[in-house]
C-alpha positions as CSV (number, residue, x, y, z in Angstrom):
1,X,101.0,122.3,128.6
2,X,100.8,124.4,125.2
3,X,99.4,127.5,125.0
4,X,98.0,129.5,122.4
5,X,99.1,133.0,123.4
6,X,102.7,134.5,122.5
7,X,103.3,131.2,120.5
8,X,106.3,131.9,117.8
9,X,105.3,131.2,114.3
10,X,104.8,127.1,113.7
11,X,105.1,126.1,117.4
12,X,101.2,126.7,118.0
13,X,99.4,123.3,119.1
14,X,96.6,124.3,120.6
15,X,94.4,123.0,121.5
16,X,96.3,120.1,122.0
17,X,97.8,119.7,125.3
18,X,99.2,116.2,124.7
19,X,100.5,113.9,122.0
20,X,99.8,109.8,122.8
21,X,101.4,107.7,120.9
22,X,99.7,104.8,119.7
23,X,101.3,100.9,119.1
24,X,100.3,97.6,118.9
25,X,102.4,96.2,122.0
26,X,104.5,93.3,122.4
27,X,105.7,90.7,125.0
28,X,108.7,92.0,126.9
29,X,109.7,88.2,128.4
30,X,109.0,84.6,128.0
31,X,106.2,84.7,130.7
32,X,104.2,87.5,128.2
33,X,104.3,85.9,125.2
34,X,101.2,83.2,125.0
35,X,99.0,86.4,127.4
36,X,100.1,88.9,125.0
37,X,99.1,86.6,121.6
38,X,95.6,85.8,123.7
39,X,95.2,89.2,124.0
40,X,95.7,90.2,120.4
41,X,93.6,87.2,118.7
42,X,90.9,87.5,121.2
43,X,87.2,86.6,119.5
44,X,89.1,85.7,116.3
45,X,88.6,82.1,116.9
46,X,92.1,81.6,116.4
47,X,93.5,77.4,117.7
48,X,95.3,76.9,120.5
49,X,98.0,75.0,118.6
50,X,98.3,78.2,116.0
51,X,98.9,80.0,119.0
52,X,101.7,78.1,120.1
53,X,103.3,78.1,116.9
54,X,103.3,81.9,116.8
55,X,104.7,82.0,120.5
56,X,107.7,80.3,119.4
57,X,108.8,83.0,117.1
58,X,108.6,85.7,119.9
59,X,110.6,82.5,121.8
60,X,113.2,82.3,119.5
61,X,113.8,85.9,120.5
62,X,114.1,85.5,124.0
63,X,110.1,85.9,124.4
64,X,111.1,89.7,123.8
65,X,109.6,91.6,121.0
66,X,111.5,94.4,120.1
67,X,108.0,96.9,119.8
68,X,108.3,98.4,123.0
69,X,112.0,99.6,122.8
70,X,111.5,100.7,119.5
71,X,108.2,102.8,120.5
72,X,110.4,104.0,124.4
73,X,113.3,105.2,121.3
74,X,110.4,107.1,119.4
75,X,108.9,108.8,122.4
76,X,112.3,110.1,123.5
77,X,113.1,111.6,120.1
78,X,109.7,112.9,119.7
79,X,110.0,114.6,122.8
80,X,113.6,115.5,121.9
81,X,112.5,117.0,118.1
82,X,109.4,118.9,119.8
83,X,111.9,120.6,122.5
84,X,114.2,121.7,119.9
85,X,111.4,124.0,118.8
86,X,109.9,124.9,122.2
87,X,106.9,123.1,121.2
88,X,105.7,122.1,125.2
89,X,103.9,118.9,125.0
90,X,104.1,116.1,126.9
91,X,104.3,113.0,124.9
92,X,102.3,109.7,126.6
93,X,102.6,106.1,124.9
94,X,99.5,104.0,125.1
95,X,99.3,99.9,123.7
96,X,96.5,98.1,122.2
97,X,97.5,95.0,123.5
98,X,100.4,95.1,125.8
99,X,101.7,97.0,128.5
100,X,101.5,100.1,129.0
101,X,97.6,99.5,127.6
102,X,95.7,102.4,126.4
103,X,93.0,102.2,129.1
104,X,96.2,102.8,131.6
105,X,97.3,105.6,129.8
106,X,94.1,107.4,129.3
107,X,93.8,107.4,133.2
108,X,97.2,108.8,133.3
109,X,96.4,111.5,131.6
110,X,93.1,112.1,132.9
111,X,94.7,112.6,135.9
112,X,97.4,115.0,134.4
113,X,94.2,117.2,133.5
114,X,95.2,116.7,129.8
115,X,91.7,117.7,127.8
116,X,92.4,117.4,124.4
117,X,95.3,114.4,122.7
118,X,96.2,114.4,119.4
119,X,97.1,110.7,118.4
120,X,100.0,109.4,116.3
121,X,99.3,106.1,115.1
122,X,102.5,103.6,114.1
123,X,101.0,102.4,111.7
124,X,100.8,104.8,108.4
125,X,98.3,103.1,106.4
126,X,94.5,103.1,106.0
127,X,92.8,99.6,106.5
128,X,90.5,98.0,109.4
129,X,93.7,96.7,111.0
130,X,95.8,99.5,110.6
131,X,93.2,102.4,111.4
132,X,89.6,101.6,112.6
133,X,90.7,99.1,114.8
134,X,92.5,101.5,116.7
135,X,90.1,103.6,116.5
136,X,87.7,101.2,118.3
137,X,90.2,100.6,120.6
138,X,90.9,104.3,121.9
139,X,87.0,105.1,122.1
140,X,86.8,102.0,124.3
141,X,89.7,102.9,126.2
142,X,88.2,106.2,126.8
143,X,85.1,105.9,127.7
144,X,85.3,104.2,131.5
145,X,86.8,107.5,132.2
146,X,83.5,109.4,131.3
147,X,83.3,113.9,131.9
148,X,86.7,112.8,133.0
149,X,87.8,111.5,129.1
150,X,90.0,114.0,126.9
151,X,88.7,114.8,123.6
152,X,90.4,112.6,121.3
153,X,92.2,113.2,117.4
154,X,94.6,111.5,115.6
155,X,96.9,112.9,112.3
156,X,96.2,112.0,108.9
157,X,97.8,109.2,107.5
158,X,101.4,109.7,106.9
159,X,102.3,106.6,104.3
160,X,102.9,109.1,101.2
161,X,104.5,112.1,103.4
162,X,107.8,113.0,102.4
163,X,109.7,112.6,105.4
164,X,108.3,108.9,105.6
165,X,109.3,108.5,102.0
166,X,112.7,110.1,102.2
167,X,113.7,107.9,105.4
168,X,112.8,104.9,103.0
169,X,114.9,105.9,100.1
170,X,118.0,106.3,102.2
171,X,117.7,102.8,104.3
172,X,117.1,101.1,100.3
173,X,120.4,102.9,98.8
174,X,122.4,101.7,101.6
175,X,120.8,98.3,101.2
176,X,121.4,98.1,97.5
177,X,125.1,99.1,98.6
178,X,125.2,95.8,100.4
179,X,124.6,93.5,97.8
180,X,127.6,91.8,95.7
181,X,128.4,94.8,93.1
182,X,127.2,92.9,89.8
183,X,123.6,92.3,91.3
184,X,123.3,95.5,92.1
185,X,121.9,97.2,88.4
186,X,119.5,94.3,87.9
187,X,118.8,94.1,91.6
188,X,114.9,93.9,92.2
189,X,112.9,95.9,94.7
190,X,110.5,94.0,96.7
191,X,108.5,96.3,98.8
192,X,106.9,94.0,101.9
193,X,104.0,95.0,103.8
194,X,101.8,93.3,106.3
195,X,99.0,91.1,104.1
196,X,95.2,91.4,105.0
197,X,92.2,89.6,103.8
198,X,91.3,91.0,100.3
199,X,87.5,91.7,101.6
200,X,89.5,94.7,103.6
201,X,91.3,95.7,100.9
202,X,88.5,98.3,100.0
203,X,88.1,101.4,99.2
204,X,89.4,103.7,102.9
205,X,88.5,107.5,101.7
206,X,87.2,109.8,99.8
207,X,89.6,109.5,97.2
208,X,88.8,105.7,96.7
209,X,92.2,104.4,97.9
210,X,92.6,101.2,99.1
211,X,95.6,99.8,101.1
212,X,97.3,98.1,98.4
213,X,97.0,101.0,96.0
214,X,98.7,103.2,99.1
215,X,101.4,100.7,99.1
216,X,102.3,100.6,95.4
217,X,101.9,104.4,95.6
218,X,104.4,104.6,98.1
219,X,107.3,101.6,96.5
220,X,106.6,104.0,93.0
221,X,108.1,106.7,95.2
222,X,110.8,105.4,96.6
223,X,111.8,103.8,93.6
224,X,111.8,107.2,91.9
225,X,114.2,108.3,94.7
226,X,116.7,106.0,94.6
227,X,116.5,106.4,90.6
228,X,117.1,110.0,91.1
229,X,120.5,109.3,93.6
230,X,122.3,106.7,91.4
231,X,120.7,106.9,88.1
232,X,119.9,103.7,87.6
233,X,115.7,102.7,87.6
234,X,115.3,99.3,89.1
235,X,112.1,96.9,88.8
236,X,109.8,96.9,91.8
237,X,107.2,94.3,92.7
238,X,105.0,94.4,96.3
239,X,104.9,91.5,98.4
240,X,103.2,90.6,101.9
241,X,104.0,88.8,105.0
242,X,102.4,87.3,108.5
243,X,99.4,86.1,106.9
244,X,97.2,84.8,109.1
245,X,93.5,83.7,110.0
246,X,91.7,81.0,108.0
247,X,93.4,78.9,105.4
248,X,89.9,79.4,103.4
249,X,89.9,83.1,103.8
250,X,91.2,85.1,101.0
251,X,94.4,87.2,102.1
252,X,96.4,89.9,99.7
253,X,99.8,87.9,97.8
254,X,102.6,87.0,97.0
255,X,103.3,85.8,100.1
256,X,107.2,87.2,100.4
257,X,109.0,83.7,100.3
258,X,106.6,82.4,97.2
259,X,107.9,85.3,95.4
260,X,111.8,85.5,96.2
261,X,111.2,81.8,94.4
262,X,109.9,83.1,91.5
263,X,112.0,86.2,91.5
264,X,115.3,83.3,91.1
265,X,113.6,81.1,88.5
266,X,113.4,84.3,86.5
267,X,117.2,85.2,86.8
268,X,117.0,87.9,88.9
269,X,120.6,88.5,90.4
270,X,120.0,90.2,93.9
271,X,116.8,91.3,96.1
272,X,116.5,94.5,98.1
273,X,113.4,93.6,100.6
274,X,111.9,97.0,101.6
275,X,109.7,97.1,105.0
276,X,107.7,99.8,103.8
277,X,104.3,98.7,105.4
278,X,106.5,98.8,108.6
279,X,107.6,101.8,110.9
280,X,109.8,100.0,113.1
281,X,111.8,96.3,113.1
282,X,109.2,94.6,115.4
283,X,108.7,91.2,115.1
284,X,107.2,90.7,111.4
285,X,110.7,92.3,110.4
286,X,112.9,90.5,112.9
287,X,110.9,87.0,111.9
288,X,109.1,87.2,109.0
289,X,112.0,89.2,106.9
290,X,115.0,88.7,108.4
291,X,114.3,85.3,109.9
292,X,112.7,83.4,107.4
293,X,112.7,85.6,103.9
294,X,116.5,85.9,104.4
295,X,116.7,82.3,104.6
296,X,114.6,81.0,101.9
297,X,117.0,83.5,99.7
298,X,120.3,81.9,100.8
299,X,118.3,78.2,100.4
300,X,118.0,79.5,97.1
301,X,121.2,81.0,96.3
302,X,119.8,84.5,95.7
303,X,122.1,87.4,97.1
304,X,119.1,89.8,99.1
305,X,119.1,92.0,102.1
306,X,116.9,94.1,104.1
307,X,116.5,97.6,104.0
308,X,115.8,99.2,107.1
309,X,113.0,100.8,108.2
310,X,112.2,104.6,109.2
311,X,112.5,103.7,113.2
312,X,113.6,107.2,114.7
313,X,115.2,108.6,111.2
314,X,114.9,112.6,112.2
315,X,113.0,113.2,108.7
316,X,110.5,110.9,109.8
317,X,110.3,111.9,113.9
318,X,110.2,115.5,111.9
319,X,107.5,114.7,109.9
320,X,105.8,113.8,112.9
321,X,105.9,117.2,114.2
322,X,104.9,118.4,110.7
323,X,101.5,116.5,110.9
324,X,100.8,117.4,115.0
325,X,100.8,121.5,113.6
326,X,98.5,120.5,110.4
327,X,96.3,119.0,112.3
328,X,96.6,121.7,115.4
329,X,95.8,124.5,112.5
330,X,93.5,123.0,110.4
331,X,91.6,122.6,114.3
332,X,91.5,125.9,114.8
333,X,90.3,126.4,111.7
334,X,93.5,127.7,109.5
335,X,94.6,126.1,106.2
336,X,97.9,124.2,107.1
337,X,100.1,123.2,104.2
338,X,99.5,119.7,103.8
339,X,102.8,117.8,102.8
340,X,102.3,114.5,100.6
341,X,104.0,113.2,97.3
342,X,102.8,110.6,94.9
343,X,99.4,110.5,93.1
344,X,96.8,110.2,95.8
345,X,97.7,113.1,98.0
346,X,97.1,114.2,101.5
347,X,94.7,111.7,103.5
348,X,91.7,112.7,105.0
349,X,91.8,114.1,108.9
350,X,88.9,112.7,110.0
351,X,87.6,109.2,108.7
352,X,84.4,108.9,106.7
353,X,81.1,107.6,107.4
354,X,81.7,103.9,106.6
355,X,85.6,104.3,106.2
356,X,87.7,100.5,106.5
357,X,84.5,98.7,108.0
358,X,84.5,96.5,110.9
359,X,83.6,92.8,109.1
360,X,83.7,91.2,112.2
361,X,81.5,93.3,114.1
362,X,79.6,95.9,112.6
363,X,78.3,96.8,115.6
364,X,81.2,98.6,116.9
365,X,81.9,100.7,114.3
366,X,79.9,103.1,116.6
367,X,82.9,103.5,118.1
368,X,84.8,105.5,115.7
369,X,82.7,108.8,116.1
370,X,85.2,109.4,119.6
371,X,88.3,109.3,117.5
372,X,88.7,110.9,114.5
């Protein structure tokens, strides 16, 4: 457990005595997949056959999604990184809807004696989907365990930090190196995130930005980067993927595939897609990207690959670290430096009053005040 006595200069993470990690979850066989998709579209109305359809992506993979590994790979070099600079805490990995669920690990840890977690979400952007719901989930997670529940934080978001956004230059120069050699000066950007009804596009903090704003923030960014390695500025455009809900229901476009369509009728000689709503290649990468973007580009005759995302990249497991001792200080009450590039700046630590609201039900957004 940390300590905060004798602790060299930017190892201190008290009072944190553990770090969770925080995913989504995924099937891990064939038998998972349909109980897995059940759990994850549970009081969303969502058909029967819709489910079905979505099982036979995870299918076509075995029933396997690739989450977990990716998050087992995480935890081991977060653990790995933190050692390296004596940092002693004990690194636990909690699902939202899969195995190992939250509610499991929580009890884990209350029996470890852990009393206060700091949270790393894998997810780096601000929305209802990629924040609040968590949050909801982690208060409810916590609170069957009662005196027995650890105080509970989470870091800022990390989609403009520069070791997220470094990781994300280097994965779309060695993309851009894999496309034919005359495509590659003209060679478009398209940075792909996951879409999300436009109502929750909104306004997530005090700076008023919303998620697609973050996004563009972010493809700005590493477009600058790679302009910077090669000397060559490339056109960028922002896409979305694995919309789903309602066919009424207004979600944030271009749908990826719709614009690789328009992207050839315009001439465009090569496609770089960049994951950068993504932190790992779960199964919107493997299926959505590299499944069926990839294929509507050769259908077309348009040369494109995928860049890859940050996965376990040291600069972004570092920038990990970098946000568990900012968030440790600023705790305690020091002022930690507080890395972020682009034009909206450092995120907020603790979400506002109101912050990504719950549209389905406002009810729980009671919830958030355990998590912050």
């Amino acid at each position: 457990m940390a300590s905060d006595t004798d602790v060299p200069p930017g190892t201190d993470v008290s009072p944190y005595d553990a770090l969770l990690l925080v995913s989504f979850g995924g099937p891990e066989g064939p038998d998972d997949v349909l109980p897995f998709l059940e759990n994850v579209t549970r009081g969303r109305g969502i058909a029967r056959e819709r489910l079905h359809e979505v099982a036979e992506h995870y299918l076509g993979f075995g029933g396997v999604s690739p989450i977990n590994g990716q998050n087992r790979a995480l935890v081991a070099a977060l653990e790995a990184d933190l050692a390296g600079y004596g940092i002693a805490l004990p690194v636990y990995w909690g699902n939202r809807n899969w195995d190992p669920l939250l509610t499991d690990t929580f009890a884990r840890m209350a029996d470890d004696g852990v009393t206060r977690v700091l949270v790393v979400l894998t997810s780096a952007y601000s929305s209802y989907s990629g924040c609040r719901q968590y949050r909801e989930d982690l208060a409810a997670a916590v609170a069957p365990l009662g005196d027995r529940a650890p105080t509970v934080d989470r870091v800022r978001h990390y989609f403009n930090h520069p070791g997220f956004v470094g990781a994300m230059v280097e994965s779309t120069l060695a993309a851009l190196d894999e496309l034919p050699e005359a495509a590659r000066r003209e060679a478009r950007l398209v940075f792909v995130t996951h879409s999300i009804p436009t109502s929750m596009n909104t306004a997530s903090g005090p700076a008023g930005d919303a998620y697609e704003t973050q996004h563009r923030d972010v493809a700005r960014l590493v477009t600058a980067g790679v302009a910077d390695a090669i000397g060559v500025e490339h056109a960028l455009d922002l896409a979305y993927c694995s919309r789903s809900g309602r066919p009424s229901q207004p979600w944030l476009e271009p749908d990826v595939n719709d614009h690789l369509e328009v992207l050839c009728s315009d001439g465009v000689p090569g496609v770089v897609l960049v994951p950068i709503g993504f932190v790992s290649d779960h199964m919107e990468v493997r299926y959505d990207l590299d499944t069926e973007a990839l294929a509507t580009a050769a259908r077309l005759g348009l040369p494109c690959v995928r860049a890859a995302t940050v996965g376990t990249d040291p600069r972004f497991v570092a920038s990990l670290r970098e946000l568990v001792l900012e968030r440790a200080a600023s705790v305690r009450g020091e002022e930690p430096a507080r890395a972020a590039l682009g034009e909206l700046g450092p995120s907020h630590d603790v979400c506002p009053a109101g912050c990504c609201p719950n549209e389905r039900d406002p009810g729980r957004d009671a919830l958030c005040g355990v998590p912050a």
